[in-house]
C-alpha positions in Angstrom: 184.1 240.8 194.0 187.7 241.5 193.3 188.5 243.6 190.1 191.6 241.0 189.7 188.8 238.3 188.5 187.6 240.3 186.0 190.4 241.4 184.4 190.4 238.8 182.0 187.1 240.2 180.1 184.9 237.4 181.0 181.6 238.8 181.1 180.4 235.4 181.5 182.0 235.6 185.3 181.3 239.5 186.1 177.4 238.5 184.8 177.0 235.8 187.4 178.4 237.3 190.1 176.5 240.4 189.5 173.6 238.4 189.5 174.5 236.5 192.9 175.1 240.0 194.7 171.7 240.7 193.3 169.9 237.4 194.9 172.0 238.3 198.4 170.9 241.2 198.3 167.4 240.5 197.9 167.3 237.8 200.1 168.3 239.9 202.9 166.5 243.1 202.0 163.2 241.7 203.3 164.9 242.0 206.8 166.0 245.4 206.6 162.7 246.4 206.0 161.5 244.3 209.6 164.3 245.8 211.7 162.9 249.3 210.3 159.6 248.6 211.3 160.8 247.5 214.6 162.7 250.7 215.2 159.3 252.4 214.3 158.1 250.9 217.3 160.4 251.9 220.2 159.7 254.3 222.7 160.8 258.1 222.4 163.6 257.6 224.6 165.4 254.7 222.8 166.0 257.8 220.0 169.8 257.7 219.8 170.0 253.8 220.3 167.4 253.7 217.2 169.4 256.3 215.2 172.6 254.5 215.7 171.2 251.3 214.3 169.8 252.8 211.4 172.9 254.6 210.4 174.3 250.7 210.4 171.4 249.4 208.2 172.2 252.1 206.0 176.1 251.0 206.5 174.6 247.7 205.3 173.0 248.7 202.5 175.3 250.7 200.8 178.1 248.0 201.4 175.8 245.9 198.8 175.5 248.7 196.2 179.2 249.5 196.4 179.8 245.6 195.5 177.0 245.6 192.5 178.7 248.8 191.4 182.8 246.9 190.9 
């Protein structure tokens, strides 16, 4: 969501967009919680592989608070 869009003071605009990020986000958050479970599930020795993916999820996630946030 660019900050040039809303420079005009449309609320209107910033509310729907807000609300869109919202429905992406929980559309999608469903399946974050799976691919933790599943990372729950591999063997001790997948460790670092399993780390390195959940530092993406994370990635992931905060990429959609950082948009609700502009």
């Amino acid at each position: 969501m660019s900050r040039h869009l809303l420079s005009g003071g449309n609320n209107t605009l910033h509310s729907e967009q807000i609300r869109a990020e919202i429905q992406r986000f929980e559309s999608v958050h469903p399946c974050i919680y799976q691919i933790y479970d599943l990372l729950n599930l591999l063997p001790d020795g997948c460790h670092a592989i399993s780390e390195q993916i959940r530092e993406q999820i994370v990635s992931v996630e905060g990429m959609f608070s950082i948009l609700l946030l502009e």
